[in-house]
C-alpha positions in Angstrom: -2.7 -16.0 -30.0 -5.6 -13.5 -29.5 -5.3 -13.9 -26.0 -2.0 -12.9 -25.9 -2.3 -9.8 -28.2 -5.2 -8.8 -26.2 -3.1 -8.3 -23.2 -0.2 -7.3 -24.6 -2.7 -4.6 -25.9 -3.8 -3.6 -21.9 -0.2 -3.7 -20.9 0.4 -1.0 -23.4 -2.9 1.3 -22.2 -1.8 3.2 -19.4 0.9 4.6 -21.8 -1.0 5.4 -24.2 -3.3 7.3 -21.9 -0.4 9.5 -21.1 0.4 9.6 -24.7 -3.1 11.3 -25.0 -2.6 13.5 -21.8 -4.8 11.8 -19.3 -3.8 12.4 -15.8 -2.9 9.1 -13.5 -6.7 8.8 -12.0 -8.3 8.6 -15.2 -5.3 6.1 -16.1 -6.1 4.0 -12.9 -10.1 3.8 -13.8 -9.8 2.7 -17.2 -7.2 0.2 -15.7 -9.9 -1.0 -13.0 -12.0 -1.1 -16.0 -10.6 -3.9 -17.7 -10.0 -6.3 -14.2 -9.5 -8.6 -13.8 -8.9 -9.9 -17.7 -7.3 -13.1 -16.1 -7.1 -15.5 -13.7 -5.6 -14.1 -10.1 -3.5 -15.9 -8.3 -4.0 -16.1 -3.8 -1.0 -17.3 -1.9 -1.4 -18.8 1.2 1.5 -18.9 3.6 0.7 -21.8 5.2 -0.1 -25.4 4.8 -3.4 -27.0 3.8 -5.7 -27.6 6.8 -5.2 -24.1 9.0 -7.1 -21.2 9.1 -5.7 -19.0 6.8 -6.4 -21.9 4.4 -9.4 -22.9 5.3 -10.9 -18.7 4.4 -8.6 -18.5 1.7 -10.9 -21.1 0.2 -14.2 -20.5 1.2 -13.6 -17.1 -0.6 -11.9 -18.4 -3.4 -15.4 -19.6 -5.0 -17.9 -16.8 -4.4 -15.1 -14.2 -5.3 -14.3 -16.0 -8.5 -18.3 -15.3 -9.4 -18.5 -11.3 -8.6 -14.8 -11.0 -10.4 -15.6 -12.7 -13.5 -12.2 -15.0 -13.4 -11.4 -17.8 -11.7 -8.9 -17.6 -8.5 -6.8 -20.0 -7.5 -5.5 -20.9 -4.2 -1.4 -21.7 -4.1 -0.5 -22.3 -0.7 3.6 -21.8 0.2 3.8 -22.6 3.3 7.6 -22.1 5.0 10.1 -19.9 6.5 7.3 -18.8 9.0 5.0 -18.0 6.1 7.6 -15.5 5.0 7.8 -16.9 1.2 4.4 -16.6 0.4 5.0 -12.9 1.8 8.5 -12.2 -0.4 6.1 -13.8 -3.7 3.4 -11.5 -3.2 5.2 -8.5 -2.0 7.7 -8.8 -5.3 5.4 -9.4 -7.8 3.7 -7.6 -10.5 1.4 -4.4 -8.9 -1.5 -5.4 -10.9 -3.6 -7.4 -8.9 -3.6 -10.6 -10.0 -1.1 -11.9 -7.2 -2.7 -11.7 -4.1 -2.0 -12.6 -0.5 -4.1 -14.1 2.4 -2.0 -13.2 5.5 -2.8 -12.7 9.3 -1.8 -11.7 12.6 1.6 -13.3 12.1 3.1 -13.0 8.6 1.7 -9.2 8.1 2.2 -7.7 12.0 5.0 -10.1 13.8 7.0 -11.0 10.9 8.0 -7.7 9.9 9.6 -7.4 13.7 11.0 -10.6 14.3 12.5 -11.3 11.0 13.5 -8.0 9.2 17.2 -9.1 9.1 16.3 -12.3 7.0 14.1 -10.4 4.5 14.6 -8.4 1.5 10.7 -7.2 1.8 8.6 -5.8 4.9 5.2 -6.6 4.8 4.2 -3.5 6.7 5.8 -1.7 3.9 5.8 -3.4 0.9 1.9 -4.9 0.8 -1.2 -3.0 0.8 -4.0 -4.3 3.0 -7.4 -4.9 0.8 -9.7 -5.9 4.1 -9.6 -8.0 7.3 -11.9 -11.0 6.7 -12.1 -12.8 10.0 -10.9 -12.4 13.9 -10.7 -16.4 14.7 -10.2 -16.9 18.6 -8.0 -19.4 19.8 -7.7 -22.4 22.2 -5.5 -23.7 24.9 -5.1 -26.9 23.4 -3.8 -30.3 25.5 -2.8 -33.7 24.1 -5.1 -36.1 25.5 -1.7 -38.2 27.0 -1.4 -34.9 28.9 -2.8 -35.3 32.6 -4.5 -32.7 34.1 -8.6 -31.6 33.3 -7.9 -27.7 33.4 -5.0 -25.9 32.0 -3.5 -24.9 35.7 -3.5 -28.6 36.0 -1.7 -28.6 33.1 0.7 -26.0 34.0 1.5 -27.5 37.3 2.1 -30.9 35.8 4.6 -28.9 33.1 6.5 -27.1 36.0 6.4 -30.6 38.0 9.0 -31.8 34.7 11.0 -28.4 34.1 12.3 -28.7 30.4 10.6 -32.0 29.0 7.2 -30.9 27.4 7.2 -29.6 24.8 4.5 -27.4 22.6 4.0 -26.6 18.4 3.7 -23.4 16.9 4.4 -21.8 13.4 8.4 -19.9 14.4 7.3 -16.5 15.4 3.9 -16.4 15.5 1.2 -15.3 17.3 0.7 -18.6 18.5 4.9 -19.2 19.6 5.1 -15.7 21.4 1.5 -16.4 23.0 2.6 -19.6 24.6 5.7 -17.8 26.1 3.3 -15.6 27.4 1.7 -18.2 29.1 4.7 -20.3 30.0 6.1 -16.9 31.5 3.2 -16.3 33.5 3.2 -20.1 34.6 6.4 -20.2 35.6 7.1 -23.0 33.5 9.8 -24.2 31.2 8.7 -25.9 27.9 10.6 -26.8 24.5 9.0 -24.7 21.4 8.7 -27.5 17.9 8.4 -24.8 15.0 6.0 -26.2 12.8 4.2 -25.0 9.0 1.0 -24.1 10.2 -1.8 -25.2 12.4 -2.4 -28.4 10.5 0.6 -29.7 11.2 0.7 -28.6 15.0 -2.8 -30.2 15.3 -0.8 -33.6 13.7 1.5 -33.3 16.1 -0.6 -33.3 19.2 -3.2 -35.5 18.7 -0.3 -38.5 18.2 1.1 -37.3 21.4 4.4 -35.5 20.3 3.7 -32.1 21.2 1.8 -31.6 24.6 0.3 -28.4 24.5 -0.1 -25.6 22.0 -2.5 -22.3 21.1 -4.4 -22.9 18.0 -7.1 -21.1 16.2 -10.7 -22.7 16.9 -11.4 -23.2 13.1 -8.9 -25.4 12.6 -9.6 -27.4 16.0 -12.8 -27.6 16.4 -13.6 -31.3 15.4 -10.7 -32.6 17.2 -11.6 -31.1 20.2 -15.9 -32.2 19.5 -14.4 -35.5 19.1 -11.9 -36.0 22.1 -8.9 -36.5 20.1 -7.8 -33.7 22.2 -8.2 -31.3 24.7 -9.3 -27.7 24.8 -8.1 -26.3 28.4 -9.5 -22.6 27.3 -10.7 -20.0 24.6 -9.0 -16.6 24.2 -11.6 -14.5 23.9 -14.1 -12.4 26.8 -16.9 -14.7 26.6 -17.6 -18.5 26.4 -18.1 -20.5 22.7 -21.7 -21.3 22.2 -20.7 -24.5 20.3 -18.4 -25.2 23.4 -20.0 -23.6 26.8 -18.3 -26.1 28.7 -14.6 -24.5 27.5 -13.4 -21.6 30.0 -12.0 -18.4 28.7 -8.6 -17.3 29.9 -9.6 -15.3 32.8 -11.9 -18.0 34.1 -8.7 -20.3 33.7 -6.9 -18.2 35.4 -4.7 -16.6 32.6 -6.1 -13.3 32.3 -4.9 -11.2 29.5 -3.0 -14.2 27.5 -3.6 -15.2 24.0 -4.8 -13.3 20.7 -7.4 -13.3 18.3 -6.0 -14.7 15.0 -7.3 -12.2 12.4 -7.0 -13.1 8.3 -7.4 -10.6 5.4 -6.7 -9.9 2.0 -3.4 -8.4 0.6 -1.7 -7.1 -3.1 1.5 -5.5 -3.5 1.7 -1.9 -2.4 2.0 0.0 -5.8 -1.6 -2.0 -7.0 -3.9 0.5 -8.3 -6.0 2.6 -5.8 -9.4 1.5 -8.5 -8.1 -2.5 -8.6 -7.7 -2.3 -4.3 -11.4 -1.0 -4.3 -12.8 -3.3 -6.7 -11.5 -6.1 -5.1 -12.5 -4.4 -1.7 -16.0 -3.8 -2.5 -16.4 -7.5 -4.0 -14.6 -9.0 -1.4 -16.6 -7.6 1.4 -19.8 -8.7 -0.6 -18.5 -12.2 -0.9 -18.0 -12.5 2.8 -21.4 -10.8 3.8 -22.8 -13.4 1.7 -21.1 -16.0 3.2 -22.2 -15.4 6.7 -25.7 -14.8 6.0 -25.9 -18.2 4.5 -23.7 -19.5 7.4 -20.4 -20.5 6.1 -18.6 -19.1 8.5 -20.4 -19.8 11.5 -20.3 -23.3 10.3 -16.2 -23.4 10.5 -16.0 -21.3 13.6 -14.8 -18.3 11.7 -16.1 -14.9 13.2 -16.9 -12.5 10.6 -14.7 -9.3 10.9 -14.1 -6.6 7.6 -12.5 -3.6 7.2 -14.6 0.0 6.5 -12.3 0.8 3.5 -8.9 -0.4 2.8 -7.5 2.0 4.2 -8.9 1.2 7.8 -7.4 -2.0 7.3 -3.7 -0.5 6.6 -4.0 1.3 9.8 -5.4 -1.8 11.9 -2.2 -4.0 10.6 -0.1 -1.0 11.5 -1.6 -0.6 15.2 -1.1 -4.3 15.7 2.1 -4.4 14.9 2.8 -2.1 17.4 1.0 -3.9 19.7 3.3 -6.5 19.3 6.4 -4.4 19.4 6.0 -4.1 23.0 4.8 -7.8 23.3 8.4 -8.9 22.0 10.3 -6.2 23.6 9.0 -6.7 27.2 9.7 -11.2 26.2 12.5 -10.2 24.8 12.1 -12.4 22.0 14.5 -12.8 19.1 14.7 -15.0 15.6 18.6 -15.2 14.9 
């Protein structure tokens, strides 16, 4: 009962601030004051086991510490990570629902599904900090012949129509492969799946045959030889794997992304909440690669100067991918 008359009481502050005459800044500090008074709630818009849930939790711990209250991970994986978007984007501008999104659900999303959405991320969510850039691999089923991935190609155009290869529905990782299919020349089935767990399911039993994943996610598979990593899509070589070609040495110049992830809150949060969180959440992560988290799970460490910085970056990425789709001419009915 205390609890609850104890926040009832906070709801009630920024009013009676203005009762008093205090202008809106001096409302939003004594609001950042008192936050987080609760525990905060991070969506994840994928299924256990990808990337995006794989940061979401590393953070989850030494965040909880420099906040003072516990967060707790609720991944909602489905409709191309687009629910965990409409949850966040809908809910309560007061920073205790909070969104870890990437490349696809906060720049690609807003383009290819804006007719099935009552929210645009671009629009409705304010961008805290990027966390990580993640590259990817060109990944193979180990059925699959071929040693290289124009061997792999060539074996895909040899059967026109019958391979197949997984990917989240509009994401980075579904326009990327038509990239590469188009510069290929070959004709492959898409499989939408929930995330890169259960692409990475799906390939090592041998029902998909090829498919762009993040390394985070794949990187034990492909240590193991459960499957096969034909190339990395970033300039230079992995130092864990210096035996995996990048693009251009494969042949593929200028295909496939780097699969960022960062923190998110509805728009209308408070400017003081966005920088506390900000501040914290940069700290966590600095921590966490100077003890070697994140070079431990393959995840390249990659923050935002301010908040703001990171607003623009999603904005210039979706553009980026404006053209991407246009030139494709890719569409989600």
């Amino acid at each position: 009962m205390k609890k609850t008359r104890f926040r009832t009481a906070l709801a009630w502050l920024p009013a009676v601030l203005l009762a008093l005459g205090q202008t809106p800044g001096f409302i939003a500090g004594a609001v950042a004051q008192t936050y987080p008074s609760r525990p905060i709630r991070v969506l994840v818009p994928f299924a256990p086991g990808g990337a995006t849930d794989i940061i979401a939790r590393i953070l989850e711990q030494r965040l909880s510490q420099k906040l003072g209250q516990q967060m707790v991970v609720d991944n909602r994986s489905g409709a191309a990570g687009n629910i965990a978007v409409e949850i966040v984007a809908t809910a309560a501008p007061d920073g205790y629902t909070l969104l870890v999104g990437n490349i696809s659900t906060n720049s690609i999303n807003p383009l290819l599904f804006s007719k099935n959405m009552s929210v645009n991320a671009l629009k409705d969510l304010a961008g805290v900090t990027q966390l990580v850039a993640i590259p990817n691999f060109v990944l193979g089923s180990p059925k699959l012949p071929g040693a290289t991935l124009k061997e792999a190609m060539e074996y895909a155009r040899s059967r026109s129509g019958q391979l197949n290869y997984g990917a989240p529905l509009g994401s980075y990782s579904h326009l990327d492969m038509l990239a590469l299919t188009q510069r290929a020349g070959v004709k492959m089935v898409h499989i939408p799946t929930k995330g890169a767990g259960e692409t990475l399911t799906n390939l090592i039993r041998g029902d998909t045959h090829i498919n762009i994943s993040n390394v985070a996610s794949n990187a034990g598979p492909v240590r193991s030889g459960q499957i096969k990593a034909y190339a990395v899509t970033q300039d230079k070589r992995l130092a864990d794997f210096p035996a995996v070609p990048t693009m251009a040495e494969a042949g593929f110049a200028g295909i496939g992304s780097l699969n960022w992830n960062g923190l998110f809150a509805p728009v209308k949060t408070p400017r003081a909440v966005v920088e506390r969180l900000f501040r914290d959440a940069i700290a966590s992560m600095n921590e966490l690669e100077a003890e070697g988290l994140l070079a431990k799970r393959q995840l390249p460490l990659a923050l935002s100067a301010t908040a703001k910085a990171f607003d623009d970056y999603v904005q210039s990425e979706s553009k980026r991918w404006e053209k991407i789709i246009r030139d494709n001419k890719v569409a989600i009915e």
